[in-house]
N, C-alpha and C positions, 0 to 999 in steps of 0.2 A: 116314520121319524118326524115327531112335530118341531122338534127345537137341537139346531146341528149343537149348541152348547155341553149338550150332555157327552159329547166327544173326548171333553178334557176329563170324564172319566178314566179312561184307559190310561191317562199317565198312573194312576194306581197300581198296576202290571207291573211298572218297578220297586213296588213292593214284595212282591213275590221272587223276580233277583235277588232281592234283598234277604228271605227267607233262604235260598238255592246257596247263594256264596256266603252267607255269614254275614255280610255287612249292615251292621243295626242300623247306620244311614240311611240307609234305602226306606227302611219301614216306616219312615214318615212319608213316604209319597202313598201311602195306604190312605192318607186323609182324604184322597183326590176323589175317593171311591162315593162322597156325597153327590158328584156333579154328575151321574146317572141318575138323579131325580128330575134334571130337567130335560129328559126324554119327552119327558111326558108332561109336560106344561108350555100349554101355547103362547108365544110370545109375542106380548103388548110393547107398546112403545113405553109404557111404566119400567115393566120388567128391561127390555135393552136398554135404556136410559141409569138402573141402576146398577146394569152391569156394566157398562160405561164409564160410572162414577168409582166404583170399584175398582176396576182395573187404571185409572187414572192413577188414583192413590196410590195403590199396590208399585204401576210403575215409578212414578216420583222417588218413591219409598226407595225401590231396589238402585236407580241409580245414585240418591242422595248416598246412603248406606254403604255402597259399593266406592263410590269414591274417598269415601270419609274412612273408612276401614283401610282402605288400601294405603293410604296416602300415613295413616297414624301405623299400623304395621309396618309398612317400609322406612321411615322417622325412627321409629324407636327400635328397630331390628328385632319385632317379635315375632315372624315367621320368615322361613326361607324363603317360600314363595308368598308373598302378600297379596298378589294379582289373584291369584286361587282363593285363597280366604278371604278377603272382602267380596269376591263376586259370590262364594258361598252363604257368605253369611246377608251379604244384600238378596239373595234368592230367597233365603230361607224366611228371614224379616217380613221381602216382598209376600209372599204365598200366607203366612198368617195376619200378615194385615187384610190380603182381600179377602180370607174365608173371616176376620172378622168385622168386616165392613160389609160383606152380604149378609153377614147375620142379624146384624143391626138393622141393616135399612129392611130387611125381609120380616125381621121382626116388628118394625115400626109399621109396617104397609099392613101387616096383619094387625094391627092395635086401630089401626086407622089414624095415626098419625102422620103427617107430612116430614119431607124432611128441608131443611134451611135450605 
């Protein structure tokens, strides 16, 4: 194993719950199943630096999201539990921001571009 990264593979696995119990929720953690590519890619200080920057944003992201959801759901009485939904919805937010913030910057690094 060159890169422990490729770890956050296996949250994909709750994709297959997802298939087992019915619940079409689950089957977006099948996205996860991209980050068994980087088994196998040795990693530079390029590469941790823009997983770094990734997961910065991603987190920002989840806790902005999650407060701001929660606080306007429990305001307007649009869920019973708002604590649940906004941390759902800032999870869900988070996780396509950083798959599309590595795609960028992965895509940039391959153009030979820099990033700001």
């Amino acid at each position: 194993m060159k890169n422990k990264y490729g770890l956050i593979g296996f949250v994909s696995l709750l994709g297959f719950w997802g298939l087992y119990s019915g619940e079409d929720i689950l089957l977006s953690f099948f996205a996860f199943i991209v980050f068994f590519q980087y088994f196998w890619i040795i990693p530079d200080e390029l590469f941790i630096e823009t997983l770094r920057k990734c997961a910065a944003r991603a987190f920002f992201t989840n806790i902005t999201i999650t407060i701001v959801a929660t606080f306007l759901l429990s305001f307007f009485e649009i869920s019973s539990n708002p604590l649940a939904a906004g941390t759902s919805l800032g999870f869900s937010i988070a996780i396509a921001v950083f798959a599309l913030s590595i795609f960028i910057l992965e895509w940039k690094q391959l153009r030979g571009a820099h990033d700001d």
